[in-house]
C-alpha positions as CSV (number, residue, x, y, z in Angstrom):
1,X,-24.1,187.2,-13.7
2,X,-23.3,187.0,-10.1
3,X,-19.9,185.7,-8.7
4,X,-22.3,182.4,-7.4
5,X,-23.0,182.2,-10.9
6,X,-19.7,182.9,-12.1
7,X,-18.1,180.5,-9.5
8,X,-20.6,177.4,-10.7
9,X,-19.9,177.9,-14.6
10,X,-16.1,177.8,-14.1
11,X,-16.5,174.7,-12.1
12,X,-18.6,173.1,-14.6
13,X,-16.2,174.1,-17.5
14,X,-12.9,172.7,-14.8
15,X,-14.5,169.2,-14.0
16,X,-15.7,169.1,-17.8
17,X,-11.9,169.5,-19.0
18,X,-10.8,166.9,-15.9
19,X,-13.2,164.7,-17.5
20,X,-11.4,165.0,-20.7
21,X,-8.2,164.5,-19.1
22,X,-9.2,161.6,-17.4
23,X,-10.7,159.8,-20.8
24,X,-7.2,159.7,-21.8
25,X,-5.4,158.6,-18.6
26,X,-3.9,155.5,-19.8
27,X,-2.8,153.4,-16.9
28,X,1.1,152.3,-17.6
29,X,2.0,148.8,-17.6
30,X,5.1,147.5,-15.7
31,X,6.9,143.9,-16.5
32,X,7.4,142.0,-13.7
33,X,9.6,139.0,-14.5
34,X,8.1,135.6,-13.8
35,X,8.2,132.3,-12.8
36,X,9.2,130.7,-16.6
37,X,9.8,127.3,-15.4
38,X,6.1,125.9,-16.7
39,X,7.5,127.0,-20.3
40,X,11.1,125.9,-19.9
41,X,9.8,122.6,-19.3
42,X,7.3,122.5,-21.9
43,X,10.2,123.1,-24.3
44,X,12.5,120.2,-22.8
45,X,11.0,117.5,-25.8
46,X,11.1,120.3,-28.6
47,X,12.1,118.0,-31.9
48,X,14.6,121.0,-32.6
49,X,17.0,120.5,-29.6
50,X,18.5,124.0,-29.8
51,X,14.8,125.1,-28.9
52,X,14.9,123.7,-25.6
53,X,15.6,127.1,-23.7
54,X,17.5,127.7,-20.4
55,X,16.1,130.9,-20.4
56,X,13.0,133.1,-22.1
57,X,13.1,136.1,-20.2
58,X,16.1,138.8,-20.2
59,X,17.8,139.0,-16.3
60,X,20.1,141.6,-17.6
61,X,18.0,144.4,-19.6
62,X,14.8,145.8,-17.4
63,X,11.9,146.0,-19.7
64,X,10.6,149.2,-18.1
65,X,13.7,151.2,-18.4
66,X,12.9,150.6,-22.4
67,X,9.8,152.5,-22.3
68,X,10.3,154.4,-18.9
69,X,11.2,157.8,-22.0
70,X,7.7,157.6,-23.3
71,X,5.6,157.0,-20.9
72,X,4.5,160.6,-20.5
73,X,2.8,160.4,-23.7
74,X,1.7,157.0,-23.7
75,X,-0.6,158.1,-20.2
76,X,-2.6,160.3,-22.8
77,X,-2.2,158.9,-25.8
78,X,-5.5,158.6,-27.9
79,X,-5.8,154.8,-28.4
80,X,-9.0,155.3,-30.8
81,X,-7.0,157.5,-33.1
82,X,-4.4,154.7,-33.0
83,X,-7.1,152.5,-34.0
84,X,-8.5,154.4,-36.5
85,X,-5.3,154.2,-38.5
86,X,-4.0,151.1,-37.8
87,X,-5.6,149.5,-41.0
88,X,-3.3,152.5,-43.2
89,X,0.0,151.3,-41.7
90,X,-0.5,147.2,-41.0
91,X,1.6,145.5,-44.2
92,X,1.2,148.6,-45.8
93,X,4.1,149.5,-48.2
94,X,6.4,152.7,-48.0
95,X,4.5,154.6,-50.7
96,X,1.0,153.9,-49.3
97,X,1.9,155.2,-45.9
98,X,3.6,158.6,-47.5
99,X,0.0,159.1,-50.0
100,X,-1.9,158.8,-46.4
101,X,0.1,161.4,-44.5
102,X,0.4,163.3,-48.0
103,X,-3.3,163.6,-47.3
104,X,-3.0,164.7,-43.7
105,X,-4.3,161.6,-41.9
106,X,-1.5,161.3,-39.9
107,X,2.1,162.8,-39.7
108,X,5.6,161.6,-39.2
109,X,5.2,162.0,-35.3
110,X,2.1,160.2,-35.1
111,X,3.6,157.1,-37.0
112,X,6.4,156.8,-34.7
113,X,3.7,157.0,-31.4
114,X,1.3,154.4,-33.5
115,X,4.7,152.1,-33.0
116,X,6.1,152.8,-30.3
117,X,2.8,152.2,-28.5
118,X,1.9,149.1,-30.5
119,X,5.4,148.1,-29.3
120,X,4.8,148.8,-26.1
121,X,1.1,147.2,-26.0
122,X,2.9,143.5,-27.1
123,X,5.9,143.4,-25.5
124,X,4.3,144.3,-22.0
125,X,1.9,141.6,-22.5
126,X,3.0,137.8,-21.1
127,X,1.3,135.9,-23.6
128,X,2.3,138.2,-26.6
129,X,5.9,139.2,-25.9
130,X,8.5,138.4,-28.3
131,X,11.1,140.0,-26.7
132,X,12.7,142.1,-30.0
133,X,13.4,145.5,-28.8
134,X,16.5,146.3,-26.7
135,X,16.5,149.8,-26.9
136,X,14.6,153.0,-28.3
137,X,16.2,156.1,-29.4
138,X,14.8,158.4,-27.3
139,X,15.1,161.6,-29.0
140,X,12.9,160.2,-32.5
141,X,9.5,161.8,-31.6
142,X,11.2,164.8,-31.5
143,X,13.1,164.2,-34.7
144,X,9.8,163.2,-36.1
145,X,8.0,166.0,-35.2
146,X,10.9,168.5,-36.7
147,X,10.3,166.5,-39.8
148,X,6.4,167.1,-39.8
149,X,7.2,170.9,-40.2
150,X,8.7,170.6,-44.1
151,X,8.1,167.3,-46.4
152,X,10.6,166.6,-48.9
153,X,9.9,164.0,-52.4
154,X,11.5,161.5,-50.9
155,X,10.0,158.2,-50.5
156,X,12.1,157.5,-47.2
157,X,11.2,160.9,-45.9
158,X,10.4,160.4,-42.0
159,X,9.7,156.5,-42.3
160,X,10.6,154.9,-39.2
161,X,13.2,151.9,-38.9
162,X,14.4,149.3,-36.7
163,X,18.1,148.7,-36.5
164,X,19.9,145.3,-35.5
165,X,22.1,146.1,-31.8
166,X,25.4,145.1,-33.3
167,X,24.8,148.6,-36.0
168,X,25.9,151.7,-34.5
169,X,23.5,154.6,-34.1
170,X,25.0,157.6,-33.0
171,X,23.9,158.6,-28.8
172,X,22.2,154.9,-28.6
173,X,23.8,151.7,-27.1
174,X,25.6,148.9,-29.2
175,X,25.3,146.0,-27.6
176,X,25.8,143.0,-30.2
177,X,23.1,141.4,-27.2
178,X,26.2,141.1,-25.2
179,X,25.6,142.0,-21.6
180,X,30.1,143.3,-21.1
181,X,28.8,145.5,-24.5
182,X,25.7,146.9,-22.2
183,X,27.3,150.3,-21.8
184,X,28.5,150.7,-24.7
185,X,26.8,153.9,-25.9
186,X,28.3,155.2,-29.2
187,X,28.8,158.8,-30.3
188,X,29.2,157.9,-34.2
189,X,27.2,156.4,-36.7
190,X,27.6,153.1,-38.9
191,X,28.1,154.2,-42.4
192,X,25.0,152.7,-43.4
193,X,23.1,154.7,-40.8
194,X,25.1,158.1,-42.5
195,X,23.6,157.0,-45.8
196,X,20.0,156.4,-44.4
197,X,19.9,159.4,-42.6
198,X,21.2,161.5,-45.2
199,X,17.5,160.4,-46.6
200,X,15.9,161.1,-43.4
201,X,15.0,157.9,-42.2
202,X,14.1,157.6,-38.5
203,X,15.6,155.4,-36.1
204,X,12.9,154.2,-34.3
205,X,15.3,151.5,-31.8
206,X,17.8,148.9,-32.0
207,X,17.0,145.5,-31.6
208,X,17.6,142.1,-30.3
209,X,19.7,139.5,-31.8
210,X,21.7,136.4,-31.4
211,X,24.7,137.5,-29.3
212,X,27.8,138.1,-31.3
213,X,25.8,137.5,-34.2
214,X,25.2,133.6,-33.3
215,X,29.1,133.2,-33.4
216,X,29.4,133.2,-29.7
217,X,27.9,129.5,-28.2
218,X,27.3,126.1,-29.6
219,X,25.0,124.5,-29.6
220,X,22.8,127.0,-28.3
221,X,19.1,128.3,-29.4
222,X,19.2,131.0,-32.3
223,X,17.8,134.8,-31.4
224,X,19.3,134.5,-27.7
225,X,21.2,137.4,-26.1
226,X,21.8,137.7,-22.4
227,X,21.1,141.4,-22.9
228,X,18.0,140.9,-24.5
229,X,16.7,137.4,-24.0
230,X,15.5,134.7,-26.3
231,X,13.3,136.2,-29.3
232,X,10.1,134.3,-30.4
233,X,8.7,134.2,-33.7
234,X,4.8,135.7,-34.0
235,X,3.8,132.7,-36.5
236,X,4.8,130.7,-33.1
237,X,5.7,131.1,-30.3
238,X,8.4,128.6,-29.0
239,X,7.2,126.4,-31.5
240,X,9.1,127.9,-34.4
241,X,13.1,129.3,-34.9
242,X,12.8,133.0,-34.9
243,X,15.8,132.6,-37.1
244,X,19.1,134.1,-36.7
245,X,21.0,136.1,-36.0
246,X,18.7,138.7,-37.3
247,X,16.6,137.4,-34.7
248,X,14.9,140.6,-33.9
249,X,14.9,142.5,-37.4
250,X,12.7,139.6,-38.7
251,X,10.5,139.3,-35.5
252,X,9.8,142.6,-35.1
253,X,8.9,143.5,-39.1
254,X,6.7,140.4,-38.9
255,X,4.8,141.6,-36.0
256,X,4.2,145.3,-37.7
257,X,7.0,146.8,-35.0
258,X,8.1,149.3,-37.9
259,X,7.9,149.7,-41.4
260,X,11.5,147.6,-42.0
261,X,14.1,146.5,-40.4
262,X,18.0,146.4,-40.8
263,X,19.7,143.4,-40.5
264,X,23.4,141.8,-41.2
265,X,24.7,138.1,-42.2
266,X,27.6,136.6,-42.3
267,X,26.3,132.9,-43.7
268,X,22.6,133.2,-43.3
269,X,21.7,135.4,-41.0
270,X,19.4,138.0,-42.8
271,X,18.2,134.7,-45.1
272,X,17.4,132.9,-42.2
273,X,15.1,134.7,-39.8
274,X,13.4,136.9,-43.5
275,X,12.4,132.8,-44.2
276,X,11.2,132.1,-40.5
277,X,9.1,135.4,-40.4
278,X,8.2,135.6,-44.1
279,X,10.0,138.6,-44.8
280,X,11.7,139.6,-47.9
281,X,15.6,140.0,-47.2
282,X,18.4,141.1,-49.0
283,X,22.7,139.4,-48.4
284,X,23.8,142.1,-51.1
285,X,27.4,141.4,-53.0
286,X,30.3,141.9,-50.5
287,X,31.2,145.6,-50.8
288,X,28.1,147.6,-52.1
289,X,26.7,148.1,-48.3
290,X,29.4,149.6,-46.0
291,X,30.1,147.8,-43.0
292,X,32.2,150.2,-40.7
293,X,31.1,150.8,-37.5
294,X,28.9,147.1,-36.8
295,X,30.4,144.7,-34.8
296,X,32.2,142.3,-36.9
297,X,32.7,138.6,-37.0
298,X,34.3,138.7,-40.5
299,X,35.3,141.3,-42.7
300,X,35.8,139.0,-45.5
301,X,31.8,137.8,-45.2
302,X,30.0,140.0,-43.3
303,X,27.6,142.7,-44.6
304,X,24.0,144.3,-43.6
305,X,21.1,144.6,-45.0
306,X,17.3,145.1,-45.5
307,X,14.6,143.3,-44.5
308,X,10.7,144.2,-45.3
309,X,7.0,142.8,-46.4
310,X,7.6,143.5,-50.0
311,X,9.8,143.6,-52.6
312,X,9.4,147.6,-53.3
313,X,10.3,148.7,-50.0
314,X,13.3,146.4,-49.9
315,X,14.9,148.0,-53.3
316,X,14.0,151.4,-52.0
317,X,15.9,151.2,-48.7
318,X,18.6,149.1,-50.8
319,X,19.3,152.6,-52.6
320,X,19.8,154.3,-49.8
321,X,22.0,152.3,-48.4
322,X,24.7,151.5,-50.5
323,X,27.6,153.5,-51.1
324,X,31.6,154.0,-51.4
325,X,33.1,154.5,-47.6
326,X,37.1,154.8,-47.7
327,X,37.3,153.1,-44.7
328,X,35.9,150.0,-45.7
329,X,38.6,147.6,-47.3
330,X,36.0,145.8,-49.9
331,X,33.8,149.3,-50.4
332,X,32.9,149.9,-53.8
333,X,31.1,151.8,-55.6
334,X,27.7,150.2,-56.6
335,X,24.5,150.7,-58.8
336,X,21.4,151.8,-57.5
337,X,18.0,149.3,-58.5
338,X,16.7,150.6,-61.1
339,X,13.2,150.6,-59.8
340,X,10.9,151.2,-63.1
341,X,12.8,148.2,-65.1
342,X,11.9,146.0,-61.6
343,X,8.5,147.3,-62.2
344,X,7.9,146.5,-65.9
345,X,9.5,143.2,-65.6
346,X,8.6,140.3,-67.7
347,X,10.7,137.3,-67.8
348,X,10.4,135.7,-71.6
349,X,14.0,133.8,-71.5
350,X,15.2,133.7,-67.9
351,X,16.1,130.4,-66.6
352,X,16.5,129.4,-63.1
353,X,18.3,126.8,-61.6
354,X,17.8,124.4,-58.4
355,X,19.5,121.6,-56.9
356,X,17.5,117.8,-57.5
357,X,17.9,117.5,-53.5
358,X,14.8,119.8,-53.6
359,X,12.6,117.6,-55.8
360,X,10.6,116.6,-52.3
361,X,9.8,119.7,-51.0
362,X,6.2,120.0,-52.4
363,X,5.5,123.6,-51.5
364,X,9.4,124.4,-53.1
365,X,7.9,122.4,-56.3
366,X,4.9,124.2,-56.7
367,X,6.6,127.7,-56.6
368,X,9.0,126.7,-58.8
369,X,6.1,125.3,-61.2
370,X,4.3,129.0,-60.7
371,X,7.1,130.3,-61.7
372,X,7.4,128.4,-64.9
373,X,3.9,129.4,-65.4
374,X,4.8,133.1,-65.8
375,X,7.6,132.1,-67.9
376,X,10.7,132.0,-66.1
377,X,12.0,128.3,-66.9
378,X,13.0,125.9,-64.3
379,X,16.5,123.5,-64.5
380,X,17.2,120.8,-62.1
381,X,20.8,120.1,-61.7
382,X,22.4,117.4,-60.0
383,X,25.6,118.1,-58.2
384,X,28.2,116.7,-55.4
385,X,28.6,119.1,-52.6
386,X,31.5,121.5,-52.6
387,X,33.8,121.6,-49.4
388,X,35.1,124.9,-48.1
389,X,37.3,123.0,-45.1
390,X,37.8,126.8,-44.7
391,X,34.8,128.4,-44.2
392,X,34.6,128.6,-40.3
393,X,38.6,128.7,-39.9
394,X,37.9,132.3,-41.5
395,X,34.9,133.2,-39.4
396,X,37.7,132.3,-36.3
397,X,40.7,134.1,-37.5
398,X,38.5,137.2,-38.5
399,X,36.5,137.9,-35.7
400,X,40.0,137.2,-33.4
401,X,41.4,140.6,-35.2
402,X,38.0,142.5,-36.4
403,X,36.7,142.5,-32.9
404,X,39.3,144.5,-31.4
405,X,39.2,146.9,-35.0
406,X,36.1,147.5,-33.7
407,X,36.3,148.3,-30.0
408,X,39.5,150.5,-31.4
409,X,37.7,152.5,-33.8
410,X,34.1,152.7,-33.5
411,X,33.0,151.7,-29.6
412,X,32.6,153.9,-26.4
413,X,36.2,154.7,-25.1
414,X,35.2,153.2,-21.7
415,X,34.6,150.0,-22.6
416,X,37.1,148.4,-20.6
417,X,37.4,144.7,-22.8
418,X,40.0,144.7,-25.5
419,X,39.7,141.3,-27.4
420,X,37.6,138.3,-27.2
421,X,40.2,136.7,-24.4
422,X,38.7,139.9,-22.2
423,X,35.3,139.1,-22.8
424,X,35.6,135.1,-22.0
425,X,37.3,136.7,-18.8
426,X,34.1,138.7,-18.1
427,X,31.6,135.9,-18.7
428,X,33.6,133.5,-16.8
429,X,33.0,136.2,-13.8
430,X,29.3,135.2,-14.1
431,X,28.3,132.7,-16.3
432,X,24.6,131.7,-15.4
433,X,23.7,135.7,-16.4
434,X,26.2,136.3,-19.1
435,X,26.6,132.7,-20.7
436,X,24.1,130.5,-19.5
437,X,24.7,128.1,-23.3
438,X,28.6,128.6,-22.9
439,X,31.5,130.4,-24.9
440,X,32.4,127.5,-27.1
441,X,33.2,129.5,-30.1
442,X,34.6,132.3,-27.8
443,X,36.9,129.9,-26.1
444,X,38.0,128.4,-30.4
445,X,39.0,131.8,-31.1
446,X,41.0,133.1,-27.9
447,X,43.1,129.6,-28.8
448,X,43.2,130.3,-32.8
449,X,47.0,130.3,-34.1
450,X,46.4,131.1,-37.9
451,X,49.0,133.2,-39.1
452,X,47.7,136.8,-41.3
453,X,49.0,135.7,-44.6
454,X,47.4,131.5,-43.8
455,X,44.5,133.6,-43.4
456,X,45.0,135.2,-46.6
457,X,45.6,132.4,-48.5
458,X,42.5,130.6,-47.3
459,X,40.0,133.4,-48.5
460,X,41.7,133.6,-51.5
461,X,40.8,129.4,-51.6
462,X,37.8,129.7,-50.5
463,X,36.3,132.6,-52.7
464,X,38.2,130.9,-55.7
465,X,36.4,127.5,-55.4
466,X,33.2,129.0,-53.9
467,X,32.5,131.3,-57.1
468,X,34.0,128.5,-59.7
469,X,31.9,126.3,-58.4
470,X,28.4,128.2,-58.8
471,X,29.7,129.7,-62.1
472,X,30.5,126.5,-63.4
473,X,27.1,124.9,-62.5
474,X,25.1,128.3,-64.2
475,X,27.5,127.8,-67.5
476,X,27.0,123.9,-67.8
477,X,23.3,124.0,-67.1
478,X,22.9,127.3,-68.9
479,X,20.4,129.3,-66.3
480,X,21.0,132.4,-65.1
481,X,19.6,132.1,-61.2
482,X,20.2,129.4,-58.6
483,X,16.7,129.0,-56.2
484,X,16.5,127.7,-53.0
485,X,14.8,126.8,-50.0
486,X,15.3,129.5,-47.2
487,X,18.8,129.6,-46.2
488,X,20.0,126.1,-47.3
489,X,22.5,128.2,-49.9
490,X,23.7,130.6,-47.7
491,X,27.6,129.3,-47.2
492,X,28.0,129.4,-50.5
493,X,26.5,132.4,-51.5
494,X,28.4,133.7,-48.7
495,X,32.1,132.3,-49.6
496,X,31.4,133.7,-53.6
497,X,30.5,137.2,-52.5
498,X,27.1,136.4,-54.3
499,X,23.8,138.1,-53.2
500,X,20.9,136.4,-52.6
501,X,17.3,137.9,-52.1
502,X,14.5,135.7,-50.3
503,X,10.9,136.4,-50.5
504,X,8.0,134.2,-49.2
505,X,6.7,131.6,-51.0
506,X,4.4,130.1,-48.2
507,X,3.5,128.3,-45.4
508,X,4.0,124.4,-44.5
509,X,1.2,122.4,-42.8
510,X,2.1,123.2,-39.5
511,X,1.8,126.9,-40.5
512,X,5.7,127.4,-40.3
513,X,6.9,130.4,-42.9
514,X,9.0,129.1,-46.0
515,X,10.8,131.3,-48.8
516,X,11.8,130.9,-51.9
517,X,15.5,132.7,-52.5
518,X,17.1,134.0,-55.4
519,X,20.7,134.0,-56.0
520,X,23.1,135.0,-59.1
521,X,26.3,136.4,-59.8
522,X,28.3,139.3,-57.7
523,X,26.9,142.9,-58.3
524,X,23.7,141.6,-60.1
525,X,21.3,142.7,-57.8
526,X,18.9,144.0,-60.2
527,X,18.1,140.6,-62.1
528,X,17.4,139.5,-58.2
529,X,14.9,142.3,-57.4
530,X,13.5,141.9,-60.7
531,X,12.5,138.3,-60.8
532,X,11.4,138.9,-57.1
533,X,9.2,141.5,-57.8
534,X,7.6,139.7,-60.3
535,X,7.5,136.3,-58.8
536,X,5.4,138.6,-56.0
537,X,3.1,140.7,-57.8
538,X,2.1,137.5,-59.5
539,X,1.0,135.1,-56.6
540,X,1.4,137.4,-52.9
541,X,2.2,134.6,-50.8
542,X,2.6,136.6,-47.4
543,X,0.3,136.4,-44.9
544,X,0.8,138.3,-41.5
545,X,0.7,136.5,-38.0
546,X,-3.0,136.6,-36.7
547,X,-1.9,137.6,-33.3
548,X,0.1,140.6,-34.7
549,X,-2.6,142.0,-36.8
């Protein structure tokens, strides 16, 4: 062969492998923010007033920078492959994802790039966006890929998570959605985030929320955050509540962002947005999930955590994240679910319980009457309402001394705002970008004169009342779990320190998601999950949003 020859074959064999390069050139998309006044207007006559937005789109987070780590890899990514194994990961559960890449048909690192790119893919797209990521850790291919070199039997082994922005991850931004928290990159983790990683879960990002966990503005649309912008729910957009202030935890699972979410409530706020995205969602007992290092409103209500499509998944990531921490006043030491009794569960005498102010909600009906149908009996009790005058004179008084805990203890030390008066005093600087609803609730708790031991003495009322109350209506009606619609029992589930587990129970005719939640006693978790899972297995009332399939 001459060097003609030679010359020719290496030139054939250099545009063949530019041709190869070139078939997986992906072309990166840029966000441009744009003109939203069309849409803002359109939502002006929404019947839910708090849906009439002042603003979609986030002026204070640039979309790009979110995905400017990974584009590299995004430019080649294979897009078939990602294809090919969408339908193994879609509203699949935790143990059919592992079996697949127990097989080899994918690894860890390729199920973090199948999400980040789906991520990327929607929330680049104007008529698709839901605006539920905030931030990515940018170091979690890499941690995949370490963890693709030795499996262990774990079932959380290498799954990627989504974590709400007011949880610290250690080397990642806290935000709480709050544009003075924007900075506020943390070198510790939450607790929880010890526990989860200690079974090598993989934080995939943080995400969006109602700023200050929706105890910030009022009135004011739920899943806002001048950081991140207003969330949208997938089953529709601007035409239902994303739900809050989990706003983004229950988005983003919806839309198949990540296998589950983390999310936290005070009153409601894992309930709530698991109901508008038809996600199951844990408010565990006060106590058995740690809560050091989140942002607080109240240490006397608040607590995280999980949120998922199913029932299993839920109970496994509940195991790994409970657990005693020192540093947490109301820690304890709590019992793991117990998954093969949740399994092999068979109601014969349970009895449930649900208010008659229920009676004409058809689809809540018709669940309950399924569930009779499987044998778990059905009570309607009739009852006056319980005050808790209380109730948000706690949320106040706590969040005036928990916030600053916080900043003390667990936020970067540059972070130049002290208390809640600082941050009014930073919004005030700029309100159309930093509070474009106001700082109503802010402004309440800069002026709140409650004395430490009034505030002492009104937990102690309300917990008292709270738990005698639903204790009193179980013994007199003899059942052993309240139901109810969504998060319509949240306060007082809260104020008892009960836990309540939601799980979809349909859709109503305009297509809007609607759960079914389950509530009992303090550290009964397990009758919860049990009667979940079964109510599940039996009729599998969730759907996924057709755009997010």
């Amino acid at each position: 062969m001459d060097k003609s020859q030679v010359f020719n074959l290496m030139k054939r064999y250099l545009l063949f492998f530019l041709l190869i390069i070139s078939c997986n050139d992906n072309q990166i998309i840029y966000w441009e923010n744009y003109d939203e006044t069309d849409e803002l207007i359109e939502n002006s006559n929404h019947e839910i007033k708090r849906m009439r937005y002042n603003r979609i789109q986030s002026i204070s987070n640039d979309k790009n920078e979110i995905f400017k780590p990974f584009h590299s890899f995004i430019k080649s990514y294979d897009i078939e492959y990602h294809n090919s194994i969408k339908e193994h990961i879609l509203n699949k559960d935790i143990s059919y994802i592992q079996s697949k890449i127990d097989k080899d048909l994918f690894g860890y690192e390729d199920l973090v790039k199948f999400f980040i790119y789906r991520i990327y893919k929607y929330e680049m797209n104007k008529d698709l966006y839901l605006n539920s990521i905030i931030s990515f850790n940018p170091y979690v291919i890499a941690q995949a890929r370490e963890l693709d070199k030795n499996k262990a039997d774990n079932p959380l082994y290498g799954i990627p998570i989504l974590v709400k922005d007011n949880i610290n991850v250690e080397d990642m931004v806290t935000s709480a959605g709050a544009s003075v928290f924007k900075n506020n990159l943390v070198n510790n983790d939450a607790t929880v985030i010890k526990n989860l990683k200690k079974n090598n879960v993989l934080i995939l990002g943080k995400l969006n929320m109602s700023e200050w966990a929706y105890y910030f503005c009022r009135p004011c649309p739920v899943g806002y955050s001048s950081l991140g912008g207003q969330t949208l729910n997938p089953y529709g957009r601007k035409i239902f509540e994303s739900g809050g202030s989990s706003s983004g935890s229950g988005v983003s699972v919806a839309a198949n962002f990540a296998v589950a979410s983390l999310g936290s409530e005070t009153s409601g706020s894992i309930l709530s947005p698991s109901s508008k995205n038809s996600l199951v969602g844990l408010k565990p007992t006060i106590g058995n999930i740690s809560r050091s290092g989140i942002v607080p409103i109240s240490s006397f209500y608040d607590t995280s955590g999980p949120m998922t499509n199913n029932v299993l998944d839920n109970a496994i990531i509940y195991n790994s994240m409970i657990g005693f921490d020192q540093s947490d006043e109301l820690s304890k030491e709590s019992i793991k679910i117990n998954i093969q009794e949740m399994q092999n569960f068979e109601s014969s005498d349970l009895k449930i319980g649900y208010s008659s102010r229920y009676l004409s909600d058809s689809l809540f009906i018709s669940t309950v009457n399924d569930l009779e149908s499987i044998g778990i009996n059905n009570i309607s009790y009739t009852s006056s309402n319980i005050s808790l005058p209380y109730f948000r004179g706690i949320l106040t008084s706590d969040m005036k001394r928990d916030l600053p805990k916080y900043i003390d203890q667990f936020a970067n030390e540059n972070i130049v705002v002290k208390n809640v008066s600082d941050i009014v005093k930073f919004n005030n600087t700029d309100t159309i970008t930093h509070a474009p609803y106001n700082q109503y609730i802010f402004n309440e708790i800069v002026n709140d004169k409650v004395s430490d031991i009034e505030l002492e003495e009104m937990k102690k009322s309300t917990k008292t009342n709270a738990t005698k109350f639903l204790n009193d209506l179980m013994t007199s009606y003899n059942f052993d779990v309240f139901v109810s619609v969504d998060n319509s029992m949240a306060g007082i589930a809260a104020a008892a320190h009960f836990p309540a587990l939601t799980v979809p129970m349909g859709y109503r005719k305009n297509g809007e998601p609607s759960n079914i939640t389950f509530i009992t006693s303090s550290n009964n978790e397990q009758l919860l999950y049990n009667v979940a899972y079964l109510f599940e297995k039996k009729f599998k009332r969730r759907k996924a949003p057709k755009n997010y399939y």
